[in-house]
N, C-alpha and C positions, 0 to 999 in steps of 0.2 A: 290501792284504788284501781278498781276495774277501766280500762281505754272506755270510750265512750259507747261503742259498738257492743260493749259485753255487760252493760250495765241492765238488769231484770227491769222492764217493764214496771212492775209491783213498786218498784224504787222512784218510780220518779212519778204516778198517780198516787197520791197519799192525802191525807187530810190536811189541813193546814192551818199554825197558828202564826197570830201577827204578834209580835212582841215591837212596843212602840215606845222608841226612847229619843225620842224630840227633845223632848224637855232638858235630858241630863246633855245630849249633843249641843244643846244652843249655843253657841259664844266659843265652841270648842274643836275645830277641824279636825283637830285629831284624835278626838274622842275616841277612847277604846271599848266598845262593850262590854261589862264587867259580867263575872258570874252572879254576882248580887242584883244586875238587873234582871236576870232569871231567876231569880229566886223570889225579889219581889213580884217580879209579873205572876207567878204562880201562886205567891199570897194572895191575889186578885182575883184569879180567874182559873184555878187548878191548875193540875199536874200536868207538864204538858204530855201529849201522849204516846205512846211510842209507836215508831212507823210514821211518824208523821215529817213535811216537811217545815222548819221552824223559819217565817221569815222575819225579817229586822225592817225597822222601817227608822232610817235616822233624818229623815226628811233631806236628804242629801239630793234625790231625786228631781224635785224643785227646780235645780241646779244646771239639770243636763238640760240643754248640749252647750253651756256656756263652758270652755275650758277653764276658764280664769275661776268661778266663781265651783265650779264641779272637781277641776281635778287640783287647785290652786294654781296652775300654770296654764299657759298657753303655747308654753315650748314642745316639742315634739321630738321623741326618740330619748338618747340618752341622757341630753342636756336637761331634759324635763325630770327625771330621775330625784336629782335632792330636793328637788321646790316641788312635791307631789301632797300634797295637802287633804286626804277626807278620813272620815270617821271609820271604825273598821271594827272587828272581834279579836279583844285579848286574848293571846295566848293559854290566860287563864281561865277563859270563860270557856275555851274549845276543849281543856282540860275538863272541865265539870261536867259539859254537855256530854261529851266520851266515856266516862267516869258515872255520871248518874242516869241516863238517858237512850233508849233506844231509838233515835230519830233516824230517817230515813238523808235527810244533807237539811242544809239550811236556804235560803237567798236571802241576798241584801241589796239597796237601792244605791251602791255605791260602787267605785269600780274593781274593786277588791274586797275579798273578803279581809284581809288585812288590812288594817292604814295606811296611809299614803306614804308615811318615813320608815313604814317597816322595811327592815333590810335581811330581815333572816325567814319574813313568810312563815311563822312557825305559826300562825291558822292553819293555813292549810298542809302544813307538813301533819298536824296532830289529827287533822279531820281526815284527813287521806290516808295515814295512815291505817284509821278503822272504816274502809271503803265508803264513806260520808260523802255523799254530791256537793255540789257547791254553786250555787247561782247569781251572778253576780250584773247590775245596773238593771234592776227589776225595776220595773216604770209601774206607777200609778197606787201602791200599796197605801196611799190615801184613803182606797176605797173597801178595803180589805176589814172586818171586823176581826175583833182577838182572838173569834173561834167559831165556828159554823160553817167550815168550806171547803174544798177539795182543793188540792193543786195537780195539773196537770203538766208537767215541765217537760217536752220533748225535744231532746238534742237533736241536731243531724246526725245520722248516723256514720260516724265518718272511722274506717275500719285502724286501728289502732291510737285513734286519739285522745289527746290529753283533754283535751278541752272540744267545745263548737258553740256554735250559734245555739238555741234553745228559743222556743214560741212554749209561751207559758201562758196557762188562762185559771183562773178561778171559777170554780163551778158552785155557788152560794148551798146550801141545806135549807 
């Protein structure tokens, strides 16, 4: 994965699909997203497309900025670590996305792209691996339809960084 300072331009304006999985998240904190829910979503609504950014909307979003109810704790630093509670992308779905798909990274309305009791982060070890962005406690994807819109994600440009801040907008079709 490129520091944040070296990532193309082209990479982070792309099109953008919402894939909306509410429904299978409900009753489930630690819902993982599956490859099958890409697969259904594109039984629905086509292929998703390449170059594109893919966001997830678990309605986790909702949530913020309640810690209790957003990250399952309200503990802070290390202690908060095993009681970390939300919805996130399987291992295996980051596998199929890299494996079938030329997408530009993903965002998600949660605080990791992993879930909250992942301990080994292998989302992003797999996305990173194939220079894939990664966007994470995306606000309002409520408003977002499955397909028709651009995403605009720019980081601070902060020169060798792993991560930053990012001002993210939708620009409708």
């Amino acid at each position: 994965m490129p520091t944040v300072d070296k990532i193309p331009l082209e990479r982070l304006v792309a099109p953008g699909v919402l894939v909306d999985v509410q429904k299978a998240v409900a009753g489930n904190r630690d819902y993982q997203i599956r490859a099958q829910d890409l697969v259904d979503w594109e039984a629905q609504h086509g292929r998703i497309p390449d170059g594109c950014i893919l966001m997830f909307r678990t309605g986790w979003g909702k949530f913020y900025p309640d810690s209790m109810k957003y990250l399952g704790t309200d503990k802070k630093g290390p202690a908060a670590v095993a009681d970390l509670h939300f919805p996130g992308v399987s291992p295996s779905a980051a596998r199929w996305i890299v494996a079938n798909r030329k997408i530009s990274g993903i965002g998600i309305d949660t605080a990791s792209i992993d879930y909250g009791q992942s301990q080994l982060f292998e989302t992003h070890q797999i996305l990173y691996k194939e220079g894939l962005i990664a966007i994470e406690n995306v606000a309002r994807l409520e408003e977002l339809p499955a397909r028709g819109f651009e995403i605009i994600a720019l980081p601070m440009k902060i020169e060798g960084g792993s991560g930053a801040p990012v001002r993210i907008i939708a620009v409708f079709w």
